[in-house]
N, C-alpha and C positions, 0 to 999 in steps of 0.2 A: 512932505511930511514923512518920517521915517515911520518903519511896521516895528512893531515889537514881538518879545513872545511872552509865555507863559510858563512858569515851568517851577512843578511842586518839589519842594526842597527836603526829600524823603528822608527821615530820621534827626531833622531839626529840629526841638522847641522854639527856637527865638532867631533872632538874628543876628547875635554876638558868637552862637556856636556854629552857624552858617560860615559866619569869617574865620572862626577857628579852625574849622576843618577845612577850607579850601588852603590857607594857607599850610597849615600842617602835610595835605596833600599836594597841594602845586605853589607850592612861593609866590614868588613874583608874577607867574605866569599861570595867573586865575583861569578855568576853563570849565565846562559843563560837557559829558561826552553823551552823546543820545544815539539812538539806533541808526535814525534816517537823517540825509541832509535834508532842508525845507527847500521845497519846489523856487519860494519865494525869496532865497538867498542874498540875495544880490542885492534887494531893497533892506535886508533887516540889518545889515551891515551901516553902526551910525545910529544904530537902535538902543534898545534896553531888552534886556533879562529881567522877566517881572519874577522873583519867587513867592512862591505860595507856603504861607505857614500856618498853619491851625484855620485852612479855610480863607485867608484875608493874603491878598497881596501886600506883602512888608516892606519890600527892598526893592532894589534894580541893580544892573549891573549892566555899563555900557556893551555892546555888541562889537570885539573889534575884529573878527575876522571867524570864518567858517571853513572846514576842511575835513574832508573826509582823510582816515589816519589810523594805519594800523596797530591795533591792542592785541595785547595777550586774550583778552575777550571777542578776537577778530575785527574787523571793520568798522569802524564807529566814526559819527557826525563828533568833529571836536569844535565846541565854540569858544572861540578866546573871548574872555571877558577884562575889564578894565580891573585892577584887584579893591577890594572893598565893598564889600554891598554899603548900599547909600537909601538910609530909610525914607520910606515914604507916605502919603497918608494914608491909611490903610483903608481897604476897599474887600467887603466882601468875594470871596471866588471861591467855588466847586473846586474840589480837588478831580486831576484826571490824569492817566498814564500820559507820558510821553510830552510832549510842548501842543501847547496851541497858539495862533498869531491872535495882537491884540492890538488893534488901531490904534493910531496917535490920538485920536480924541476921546478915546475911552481908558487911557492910561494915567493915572491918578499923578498926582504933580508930588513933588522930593518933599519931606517932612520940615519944619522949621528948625533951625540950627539949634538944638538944646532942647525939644521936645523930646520925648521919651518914646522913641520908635514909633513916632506918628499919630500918637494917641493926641485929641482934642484937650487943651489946655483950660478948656472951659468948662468941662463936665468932672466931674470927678471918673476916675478910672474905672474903677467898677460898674458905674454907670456906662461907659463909653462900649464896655466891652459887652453886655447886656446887651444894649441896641443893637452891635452889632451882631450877635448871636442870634438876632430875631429879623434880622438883615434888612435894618433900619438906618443903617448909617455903612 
């Protein structure tokens, strides 16, 4: 089973300007740069980029390669990612600096093709988004 991370998508609302700005910053060649490489590298590679947006895991982003690489901001973890976040069902989460890992069996499964960024098709939305505010869903 592969490891995942975590990782809050700072100055996003949504996840259409997620995509926006990675591509407008890196094209084809999607990547997340963070301070530290993960001890546990080697496994998260084959993984997913869980982002965090307003609290709820929304998206993912396959894991395709890890390397430490120097910036104009010095030394930084560069993680290549697959290009496109790909929604998912949305799952309460704590916002927190930096990445955290997140097990394969706690990682919420890809949204339905045509759902609306993973919101439940069977509640009305305002309702959906209620519960999960009171982190009931």
């Amino acid at each position: 089973m592969a490891l995942h991370l975590t990782k809050v998508a700072v100055g996003c609302p949504d996840v259409e300007t997620l995509a926006r700005l990675q591509n407008e910053r890196w094209g084809d060649e999607a990547c997340s740069l963070t301070r530290f490489m993960p001890k546990r590298a080697a496994e998260l590679v084959g993984g997913s980029l869980f982002w965090i947006i307003r609290h709820r895991l929304v998206a993912r982003q396959t894991i395709l390669s890890l390397a430490m690489v120097e910036t104009p901001w010095g030394t930084k973890c560069r993680i290549g990612l697959a290009p496109g976040p790909v929604p998912v069902v949305q799952v309460p989460r704590r916002a927190h600096q930096g990445w955290r890992y997140l097990d394969a069996g706690d990682a919420p499964t890809d949204a339905a093709p045509g759902s609306p960024a993973g919101e439940s098709e069977a509640m009305p939305l305002g309702m959906v988004r209620d519960l999960q505010s009171l982190w009931l869903m």
